[in-house]
C-alpha positions, 0 to 999 in steps of 0.5 A: 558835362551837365548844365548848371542852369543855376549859375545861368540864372544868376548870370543872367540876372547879374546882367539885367541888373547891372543894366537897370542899374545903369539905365535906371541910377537917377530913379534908384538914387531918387528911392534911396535918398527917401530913406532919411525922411524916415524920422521925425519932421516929415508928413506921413508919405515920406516917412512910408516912402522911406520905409519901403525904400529901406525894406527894398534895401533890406530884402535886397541884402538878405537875398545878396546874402542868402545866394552867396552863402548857398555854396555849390552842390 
């Protein structure tokens, strides 16, 4: 039997993301509430928050969806 050291990594990455996710839910609701000063009204820092807090987004689900869809070898 050989050690799939992949399904390893990313066990181990789920449970430090769920821990962060966790420890850390007032900071991380924080960020993406800054997402809706991304329009019109709003000084040039909250629009650039909001702007990273959506790439941190966006990166987040192309990477959701590039491990889901990589299948086993």
């Amino acid at each position: 039997m050989r050690i799939q050291w992949h399904n390893i990594i990313a066990l181990i990455l789920l449970i430090v993301g769920s821990v962060l996710l966790v420890k850390c839910w007032p900071e991380i609701t924080s960020v993406l509430a800054n997402m809706k000063n991304i329009g019109p009204g709003h000084t040039a820092d909250e629009k650039v928050l909001g702007l990273i807090a959506l790439g941190l987004v966006g990166a987040c689900l192309v990477a959701i969806v590039k491990i889901s869809s990589r299948g086993s070898k």
